[in-house]
C-alpha positions as CSV (number, residue, x, y, z in Angstrom):
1,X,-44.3,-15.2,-13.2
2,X,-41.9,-18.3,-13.0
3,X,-39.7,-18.5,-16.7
4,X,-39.4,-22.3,-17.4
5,X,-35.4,-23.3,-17.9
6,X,-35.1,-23.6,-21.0
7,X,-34.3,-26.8,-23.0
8,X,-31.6,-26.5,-25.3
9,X,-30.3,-29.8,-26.7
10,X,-29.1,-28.8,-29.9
11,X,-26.8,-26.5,-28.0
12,X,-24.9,-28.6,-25.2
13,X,-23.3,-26.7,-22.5
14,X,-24.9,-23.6,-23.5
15,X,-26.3,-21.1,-20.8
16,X,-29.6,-21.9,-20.8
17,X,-32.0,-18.8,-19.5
18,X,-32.1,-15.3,-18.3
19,X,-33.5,-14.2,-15.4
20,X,-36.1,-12.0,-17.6
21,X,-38.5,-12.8,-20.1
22,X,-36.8,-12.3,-23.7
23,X,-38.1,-8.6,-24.8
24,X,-39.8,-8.8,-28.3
25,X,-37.3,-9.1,-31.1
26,X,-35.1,-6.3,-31.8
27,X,-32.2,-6.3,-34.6
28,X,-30.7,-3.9,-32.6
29,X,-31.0,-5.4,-29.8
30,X,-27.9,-8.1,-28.3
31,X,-27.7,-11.2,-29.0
32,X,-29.7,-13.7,-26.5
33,X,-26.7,-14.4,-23.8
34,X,-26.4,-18.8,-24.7
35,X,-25.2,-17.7,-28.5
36,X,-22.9,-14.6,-27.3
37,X,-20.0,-14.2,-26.4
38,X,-20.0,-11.0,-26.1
39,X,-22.4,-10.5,-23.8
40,X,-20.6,-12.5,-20.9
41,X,-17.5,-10.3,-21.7
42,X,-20.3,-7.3,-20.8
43,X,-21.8,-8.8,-17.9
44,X,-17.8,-9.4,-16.5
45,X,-17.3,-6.1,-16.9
46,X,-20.6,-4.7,-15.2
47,X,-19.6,-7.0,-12.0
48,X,-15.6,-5.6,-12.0
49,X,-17.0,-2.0,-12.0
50,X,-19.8,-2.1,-9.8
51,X,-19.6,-5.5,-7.8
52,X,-23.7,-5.9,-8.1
53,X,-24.2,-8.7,-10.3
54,X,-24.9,-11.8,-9.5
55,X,-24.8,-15.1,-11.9
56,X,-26.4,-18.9,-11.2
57,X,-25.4,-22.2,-12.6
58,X,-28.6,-24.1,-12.1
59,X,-28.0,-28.1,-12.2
60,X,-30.3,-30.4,-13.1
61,X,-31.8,-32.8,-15.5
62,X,-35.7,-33.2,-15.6
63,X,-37.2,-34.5,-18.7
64,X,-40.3,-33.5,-17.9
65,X,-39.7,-29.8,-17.6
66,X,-41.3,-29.4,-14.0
67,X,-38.3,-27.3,-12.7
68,X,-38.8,-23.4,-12.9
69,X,-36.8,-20.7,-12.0
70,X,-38.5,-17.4,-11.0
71,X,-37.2,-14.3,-12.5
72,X,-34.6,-13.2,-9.9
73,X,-33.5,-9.8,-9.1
74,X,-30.2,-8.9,-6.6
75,X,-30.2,-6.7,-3.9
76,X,-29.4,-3.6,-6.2
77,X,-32.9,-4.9,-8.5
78,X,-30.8,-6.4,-11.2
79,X,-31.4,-9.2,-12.8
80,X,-29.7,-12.7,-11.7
81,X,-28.1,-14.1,-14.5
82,X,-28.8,-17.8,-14.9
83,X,-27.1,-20.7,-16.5
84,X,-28.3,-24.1,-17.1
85,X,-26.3,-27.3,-17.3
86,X,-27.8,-30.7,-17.7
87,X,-25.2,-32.6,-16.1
88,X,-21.8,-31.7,-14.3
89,X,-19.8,-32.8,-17.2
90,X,-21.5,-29.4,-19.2
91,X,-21.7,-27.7,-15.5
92,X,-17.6,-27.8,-15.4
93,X,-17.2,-26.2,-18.7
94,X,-20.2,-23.4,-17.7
95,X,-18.2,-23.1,-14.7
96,X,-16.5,-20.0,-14.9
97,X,-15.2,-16.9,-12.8
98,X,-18.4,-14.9,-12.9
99,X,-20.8,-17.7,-11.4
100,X,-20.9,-16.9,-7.9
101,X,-23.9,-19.4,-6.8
102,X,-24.9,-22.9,-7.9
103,X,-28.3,-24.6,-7.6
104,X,-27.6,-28.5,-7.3
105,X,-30.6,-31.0,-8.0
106,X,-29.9,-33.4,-4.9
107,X,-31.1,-36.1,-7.5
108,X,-28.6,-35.9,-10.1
109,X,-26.5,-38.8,-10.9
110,X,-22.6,-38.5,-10.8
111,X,-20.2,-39.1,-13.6
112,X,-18.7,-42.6,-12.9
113,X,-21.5,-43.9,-10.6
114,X,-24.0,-47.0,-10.6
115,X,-27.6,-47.2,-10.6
116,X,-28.3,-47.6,-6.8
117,X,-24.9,-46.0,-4.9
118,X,-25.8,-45.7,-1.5
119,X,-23.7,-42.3,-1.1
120,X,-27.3,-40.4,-1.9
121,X,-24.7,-37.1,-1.9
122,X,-22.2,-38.0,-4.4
123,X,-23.1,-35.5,-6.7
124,X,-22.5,-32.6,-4.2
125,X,-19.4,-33.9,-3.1
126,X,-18.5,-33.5,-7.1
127,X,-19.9,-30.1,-7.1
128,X,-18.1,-29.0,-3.8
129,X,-14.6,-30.8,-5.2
130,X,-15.0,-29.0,-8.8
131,X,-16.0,-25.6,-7.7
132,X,-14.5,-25.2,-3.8
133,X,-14.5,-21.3,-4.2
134,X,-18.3,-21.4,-5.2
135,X,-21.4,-21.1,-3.3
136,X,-23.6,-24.4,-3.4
137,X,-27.5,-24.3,-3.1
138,X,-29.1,-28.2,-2.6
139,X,-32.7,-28.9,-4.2
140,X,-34.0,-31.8,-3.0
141,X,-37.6,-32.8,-2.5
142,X,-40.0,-31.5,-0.1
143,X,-40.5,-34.3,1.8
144,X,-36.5,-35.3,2.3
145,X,-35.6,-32.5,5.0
146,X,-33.0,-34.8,6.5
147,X,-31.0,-34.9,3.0
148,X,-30.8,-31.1,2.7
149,X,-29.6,-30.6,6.0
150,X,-27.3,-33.2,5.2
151,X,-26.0,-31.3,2.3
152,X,-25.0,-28.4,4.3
153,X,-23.1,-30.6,6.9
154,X,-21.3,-32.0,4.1
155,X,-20.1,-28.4,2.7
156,X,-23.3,-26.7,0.8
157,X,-24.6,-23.1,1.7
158,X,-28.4,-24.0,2.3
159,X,-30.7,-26.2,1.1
160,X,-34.3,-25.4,-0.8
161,X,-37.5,-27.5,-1.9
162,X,-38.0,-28.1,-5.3
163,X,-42.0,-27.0,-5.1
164,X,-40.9,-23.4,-2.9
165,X,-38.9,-21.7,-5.8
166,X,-40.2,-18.3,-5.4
167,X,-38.6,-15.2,-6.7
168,X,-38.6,-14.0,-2.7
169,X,-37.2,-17.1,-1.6
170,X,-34.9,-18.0,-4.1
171,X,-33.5,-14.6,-4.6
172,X,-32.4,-14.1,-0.7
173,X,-31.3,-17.7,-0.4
174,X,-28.7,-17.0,-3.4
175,X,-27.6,-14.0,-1.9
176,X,-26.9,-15.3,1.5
177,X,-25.6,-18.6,0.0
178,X,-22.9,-15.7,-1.5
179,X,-22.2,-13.7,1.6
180,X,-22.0,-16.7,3.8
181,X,-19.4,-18.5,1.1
182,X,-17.4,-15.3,1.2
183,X,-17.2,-14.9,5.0
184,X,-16.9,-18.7,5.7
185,X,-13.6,-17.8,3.0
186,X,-13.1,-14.6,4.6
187,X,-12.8,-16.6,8.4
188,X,-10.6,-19.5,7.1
189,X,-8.1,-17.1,5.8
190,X,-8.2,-15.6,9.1
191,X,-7.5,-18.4,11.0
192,X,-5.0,-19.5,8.6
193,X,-3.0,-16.3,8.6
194,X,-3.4,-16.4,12.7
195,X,-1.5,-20.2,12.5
196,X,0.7,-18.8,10.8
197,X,1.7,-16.2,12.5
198,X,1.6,-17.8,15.5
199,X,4.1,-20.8,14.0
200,X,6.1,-17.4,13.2
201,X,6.1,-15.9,16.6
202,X,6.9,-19.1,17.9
203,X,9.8,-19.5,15.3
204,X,11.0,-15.9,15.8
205,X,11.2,-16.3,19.8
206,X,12.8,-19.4,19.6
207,X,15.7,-17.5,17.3
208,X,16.1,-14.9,20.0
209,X,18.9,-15.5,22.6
210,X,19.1,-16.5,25.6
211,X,22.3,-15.0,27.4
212,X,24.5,-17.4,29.3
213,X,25.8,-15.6,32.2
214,X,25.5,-18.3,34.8
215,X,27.9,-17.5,37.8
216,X,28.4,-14.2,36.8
217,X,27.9,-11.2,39.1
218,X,26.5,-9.2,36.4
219,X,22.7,-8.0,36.2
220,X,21.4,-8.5,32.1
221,X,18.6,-6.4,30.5
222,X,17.6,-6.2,26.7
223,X,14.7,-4.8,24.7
224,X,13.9,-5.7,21.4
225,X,11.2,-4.0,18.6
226,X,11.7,-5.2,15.3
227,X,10.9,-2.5,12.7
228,X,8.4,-4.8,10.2
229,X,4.7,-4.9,11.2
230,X,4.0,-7.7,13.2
231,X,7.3,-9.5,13.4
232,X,8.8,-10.5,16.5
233,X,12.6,-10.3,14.6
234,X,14.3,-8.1,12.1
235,X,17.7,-7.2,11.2
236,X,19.3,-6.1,14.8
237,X,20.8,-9.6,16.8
238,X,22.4,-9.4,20.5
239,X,24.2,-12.1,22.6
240,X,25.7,-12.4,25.5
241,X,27.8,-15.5,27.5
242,X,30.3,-16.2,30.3
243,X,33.0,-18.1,29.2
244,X,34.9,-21.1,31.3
245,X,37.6,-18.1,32.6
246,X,35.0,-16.2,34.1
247,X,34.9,-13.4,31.1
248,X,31.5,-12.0,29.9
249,X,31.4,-11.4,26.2
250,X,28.5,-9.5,25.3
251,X,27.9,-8.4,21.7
252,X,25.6,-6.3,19.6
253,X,24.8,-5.7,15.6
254,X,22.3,-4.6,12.9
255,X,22.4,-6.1,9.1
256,X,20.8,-3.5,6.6
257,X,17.8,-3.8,5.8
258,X,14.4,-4.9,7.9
259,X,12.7,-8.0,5.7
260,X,12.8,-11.6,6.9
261,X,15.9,-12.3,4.9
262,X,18.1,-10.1,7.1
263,X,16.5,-11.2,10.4
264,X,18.0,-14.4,9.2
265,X,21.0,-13.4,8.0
266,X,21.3,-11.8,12.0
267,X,20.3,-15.0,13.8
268,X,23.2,-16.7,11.5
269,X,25.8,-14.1,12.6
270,X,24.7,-14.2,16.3
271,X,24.9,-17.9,16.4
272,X,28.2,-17.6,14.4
273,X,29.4,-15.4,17.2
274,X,28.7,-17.4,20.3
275,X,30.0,-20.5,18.3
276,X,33.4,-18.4,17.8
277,X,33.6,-16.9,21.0
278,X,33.2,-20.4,23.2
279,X,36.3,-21.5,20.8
280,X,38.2,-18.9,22.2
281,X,38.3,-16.2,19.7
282,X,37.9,-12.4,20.2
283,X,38.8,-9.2,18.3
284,X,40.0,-8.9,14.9
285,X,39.9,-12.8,14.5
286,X,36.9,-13.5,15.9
287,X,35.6,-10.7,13.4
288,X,37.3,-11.7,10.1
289,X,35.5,-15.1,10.6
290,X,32.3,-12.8,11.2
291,X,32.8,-11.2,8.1
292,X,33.8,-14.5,6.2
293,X,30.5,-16.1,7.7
294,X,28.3,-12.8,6.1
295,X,30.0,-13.5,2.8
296,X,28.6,-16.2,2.2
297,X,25.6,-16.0,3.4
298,X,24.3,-12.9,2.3
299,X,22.4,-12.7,-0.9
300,X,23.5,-9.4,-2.4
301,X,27.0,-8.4,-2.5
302,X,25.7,-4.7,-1.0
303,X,24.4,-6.2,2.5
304,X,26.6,-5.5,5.5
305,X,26.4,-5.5,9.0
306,X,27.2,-3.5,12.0
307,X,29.0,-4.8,15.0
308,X,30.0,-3.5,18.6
309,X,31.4,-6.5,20.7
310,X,32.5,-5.9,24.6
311,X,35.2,-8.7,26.1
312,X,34.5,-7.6,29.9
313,X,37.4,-9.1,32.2
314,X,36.6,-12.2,34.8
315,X,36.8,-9.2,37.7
316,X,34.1,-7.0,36.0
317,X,36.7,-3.5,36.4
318,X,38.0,-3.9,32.7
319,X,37.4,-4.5,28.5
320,X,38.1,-5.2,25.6
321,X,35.8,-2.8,23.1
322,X,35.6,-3.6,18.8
323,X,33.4,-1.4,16.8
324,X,33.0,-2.1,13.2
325,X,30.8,0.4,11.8
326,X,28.7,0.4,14.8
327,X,27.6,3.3,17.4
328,X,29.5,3.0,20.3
329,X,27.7,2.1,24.0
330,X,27.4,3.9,26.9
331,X,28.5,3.6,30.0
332,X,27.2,4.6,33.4
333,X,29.8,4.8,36.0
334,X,29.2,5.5,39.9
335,X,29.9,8.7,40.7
336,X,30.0,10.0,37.2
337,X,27.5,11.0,34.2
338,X,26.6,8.8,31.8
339,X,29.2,8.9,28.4
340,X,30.2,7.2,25.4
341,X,33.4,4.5,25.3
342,X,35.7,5.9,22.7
343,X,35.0,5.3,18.9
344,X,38.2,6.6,17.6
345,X,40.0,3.6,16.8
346,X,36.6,2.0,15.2
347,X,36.6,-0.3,12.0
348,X,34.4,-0.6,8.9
349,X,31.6,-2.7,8.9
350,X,31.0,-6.1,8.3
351,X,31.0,-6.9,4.5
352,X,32.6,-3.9,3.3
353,X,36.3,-4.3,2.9
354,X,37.4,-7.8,2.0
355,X,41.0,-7.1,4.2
356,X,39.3,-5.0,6.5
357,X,40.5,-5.1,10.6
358,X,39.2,-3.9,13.8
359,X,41.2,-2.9,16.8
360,X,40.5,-4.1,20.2
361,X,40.6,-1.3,22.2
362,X,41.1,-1.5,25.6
363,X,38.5,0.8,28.3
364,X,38.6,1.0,32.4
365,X,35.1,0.1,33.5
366,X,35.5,0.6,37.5
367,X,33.7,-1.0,40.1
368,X,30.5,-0.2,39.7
369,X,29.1,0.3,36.1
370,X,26.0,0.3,33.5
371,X,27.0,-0.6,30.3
372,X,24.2,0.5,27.3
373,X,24.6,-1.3,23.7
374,X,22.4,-0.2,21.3
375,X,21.6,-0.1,17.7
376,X,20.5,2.9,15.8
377,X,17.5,2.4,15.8
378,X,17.2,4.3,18.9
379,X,19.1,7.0,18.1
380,X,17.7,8.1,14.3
381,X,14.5,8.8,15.6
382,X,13.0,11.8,14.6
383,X,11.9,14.5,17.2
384,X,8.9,16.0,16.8
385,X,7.6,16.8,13.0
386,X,11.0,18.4,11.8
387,X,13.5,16.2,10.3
388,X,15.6,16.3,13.5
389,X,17.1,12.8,15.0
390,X,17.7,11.7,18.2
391,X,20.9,11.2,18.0
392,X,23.9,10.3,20.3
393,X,23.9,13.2,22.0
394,X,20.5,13.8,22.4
395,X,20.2,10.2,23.5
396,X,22.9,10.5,26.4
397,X,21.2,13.2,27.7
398,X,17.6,11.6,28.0
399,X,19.5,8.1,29.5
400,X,21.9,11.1,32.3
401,X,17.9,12.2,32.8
402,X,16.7,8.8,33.5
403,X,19.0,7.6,35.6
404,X,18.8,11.0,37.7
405,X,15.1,10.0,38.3
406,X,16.0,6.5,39.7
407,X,15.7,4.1,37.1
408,X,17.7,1.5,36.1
409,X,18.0,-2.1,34.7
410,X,14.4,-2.9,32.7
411,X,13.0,0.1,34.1
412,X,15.7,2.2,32.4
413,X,15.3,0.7,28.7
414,X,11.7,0.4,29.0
415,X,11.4,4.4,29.9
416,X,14.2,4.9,27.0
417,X,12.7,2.6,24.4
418,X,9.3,4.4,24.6
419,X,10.7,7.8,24.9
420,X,12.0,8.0,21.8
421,X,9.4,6.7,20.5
422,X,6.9,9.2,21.7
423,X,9.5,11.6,20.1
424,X,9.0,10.2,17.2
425,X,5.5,10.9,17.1
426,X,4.4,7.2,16.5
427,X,6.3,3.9,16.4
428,X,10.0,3.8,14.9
429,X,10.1,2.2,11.3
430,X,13.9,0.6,12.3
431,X,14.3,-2.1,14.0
432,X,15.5,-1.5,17.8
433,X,17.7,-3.5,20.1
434,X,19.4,-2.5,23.0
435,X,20.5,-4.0,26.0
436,X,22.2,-2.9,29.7
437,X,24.8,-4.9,31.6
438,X,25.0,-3.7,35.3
439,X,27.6,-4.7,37.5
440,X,26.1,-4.7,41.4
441,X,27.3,-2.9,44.2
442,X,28.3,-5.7,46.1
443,X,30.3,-7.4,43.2
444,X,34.3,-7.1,43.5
């Protein structure tokens, strides 16, 4: 049968009911739940272990004690938990973690409001601003429809009639009041993880480059798969540019590490690089400044970077090849299989050695080429379940194997990109970059 809420005046901001008539008294039994403490502590722990319970802050103020609350049971058949307050200044303080629903009298003046305020909602709008995580049940008359529906476009769950309070009714509407709030919660999360990562992706392409090779002969290709879950960057950066005399710089490198910090650190050095390299700086110079540029930007003294950078002559047959730290690239020539530049006369890597230097080494490219930079991402792949890697060796053979079947240019770094990956069993947890310059057959 319906349990009256009870008054208690003498104890303000007290929870005032239980869902269940009071068993006859006990000294052995708990205390009732408005005078202990310890009981909340109890029912806080019942909900952390089994996620069941339920708990309602009923508010409302009717002298005339009209207003009943059925015994309520959840979906697992336990008792709902109720909690009086007779205003919203006692509601805030009975406001706490464990009250997941929140029965509103419509009718119930705000703090700070006159007799007569045309706003007939202001006391939701209260509710809805002090308890935003909260779900929010309206009562309002039975003849004023339009006002609960009114409620719930203003921000409440549902709405009920005072005269309707039925266990059955009650009982679901506080339950779906819950399991709407939390997927309403649940969605808005959602969509504001998916703007962010869209204002990420949109940030992250925007960081990659765009080569400059306008007037240039030479074919470009690049792949990029950055080794954090859903990122578009990581630590690997790549540029290339044609500069004034016709030369085609083209440059490659990996900072440890994968987390956002080193992706930024990357799009620093890359944009540091192009800067340098349109002043007219190549080599040792242009990598001492590199190196000065990481210094300072990094934000441990242990990060460093790897860097390969390729100085390719205005008439496409010669270059100039630096390596500091870095895997050297592969070339392709006509005629010829597919090898590694030297690495010999390779220096350290970026960050390392404060009076490091790195030798500019010059190579013979021919007249018609396909140059490979990579980083090593795509060569310390595992193959198969062993602890085998890819390596350098293994990786010139698959590219010889490729470009035996035909392919070249995307094609060829597609087909390589996803073949290691497949013999990896599953995607690659470092971040991968590598890119192809091709020079055509009818360039001279």
């Amino acid at each position: 049968m319906p349990v009256p809420i009870p008054r208690q005046r003498a104890i303000p901001a007290a929870e005032g009911g239980q869902a269940h008539a009071a068993p006859p008294h006990d000294s052995t039994a708990p205390a009732h739940e408005g005078s202990s403490t310890n009981s909340t502590t109890g029912y806080n722990n019942s909900i952390s272990s089994n996620g069941s319970g339920l708990s309602l802050l009923v508010i409302e103020d009717d002298p005339a004690g009209s207003l009943s609350v059925p015994e309520l049971l959840d979906s697992a058949g336990k008792p709902i938990r109720i909690r009086t307050a007779r205003n919203l200044t006692e509601a805030e303080r009975l406001l706490t973690d464990d009250v997941h629903c929140i029965l509103l009298d419509l009718a119930l003046p705000a703090p700070g409001t006159a007799e007569g305020d045309e706003d007939e909602l202001v006391a939701l709008k209260h509710v809805l601003r002090l308890a935003p995580r909260h779900a929010v049940l309206a009562l309002t008359a039975n003849d004023d429809s339009e006002r609960g529906a009114e409620a719930v476009r203003v921000g409440a769950q549902d709405y009920l009639f005072r005269d309707e309070l039925d266990a059955r009714l009650l009982s679901r509407a506080i339950r779906y009041a819950v399991e709407r709030k939390r997927a309403d919660a649940a969605q808005r999360q959602l969509t504001e993880s998916r703007l962010r990562a869209q204002e990420n992706a949109r940030l992250e392409r925007g960081l990659l480059p765009t080569p400059l090779l306008e007037g240039s002969p030479l074919r470009f290709a690049a792949r990029y798969r950055p080794g954090r879950s859903r990122a578009l960057l990581g630590g690997d950066f790549y540029d290339t540019v044609r500069t004034p005399d016709g030369s085609v710089h083209v440059m490659i490198g990996d900072v440890c590490g994968h987390g956002p910090d080193e992706a930024a650190l990357g799009v620093e050095l890359r944009i540091a690089w192009r800067a340098l390299t349109f002043a007219g700086l190549c080599g040792d110079e242009l990598l001492s400044t590199l190196q000065k540029v990481l210094e300072h930007e990094r934000a441990d003294d242990e990060i460093f970077a790897t860097l390969c950078t390729v100085d390719i002559a205005p008439d496409g047959r010669r270059a100039g090849l630096c390596l500091a730290g870095h895997p050297s690239p592969l070339i392709a020539r006509e005629g010829r299989p597919a090898e590694l530049l030297p690495y010999e006369d390779g220096g350290p890597a970026l960050g390392l050695l404060p009076r490091a230097r790195w030798p500019r080494r010059q190579v013979e490219l021919g007249g018609k080429w396909s140059l490979m930079l990579y980083t090593d991402g795509l060569i310390e792949g595992r193959i198969g379940q062993g602890n085998q890697r890819l390596g350098q060796e293994g990786m010139v053979e698959m590219v010889r194997r490729q470009i035996a079947a035909g392919l070249q240019g995307d094609e060829l770094l597609e087909a390589a990109v996803n073949e290691v990956r497949d013999l990896n069993g599953g995607d690659l947890t470092d971040d991968v970059a590598v890119l192809l310059l091709d020079r055509t057959p009818g360039a001279r």
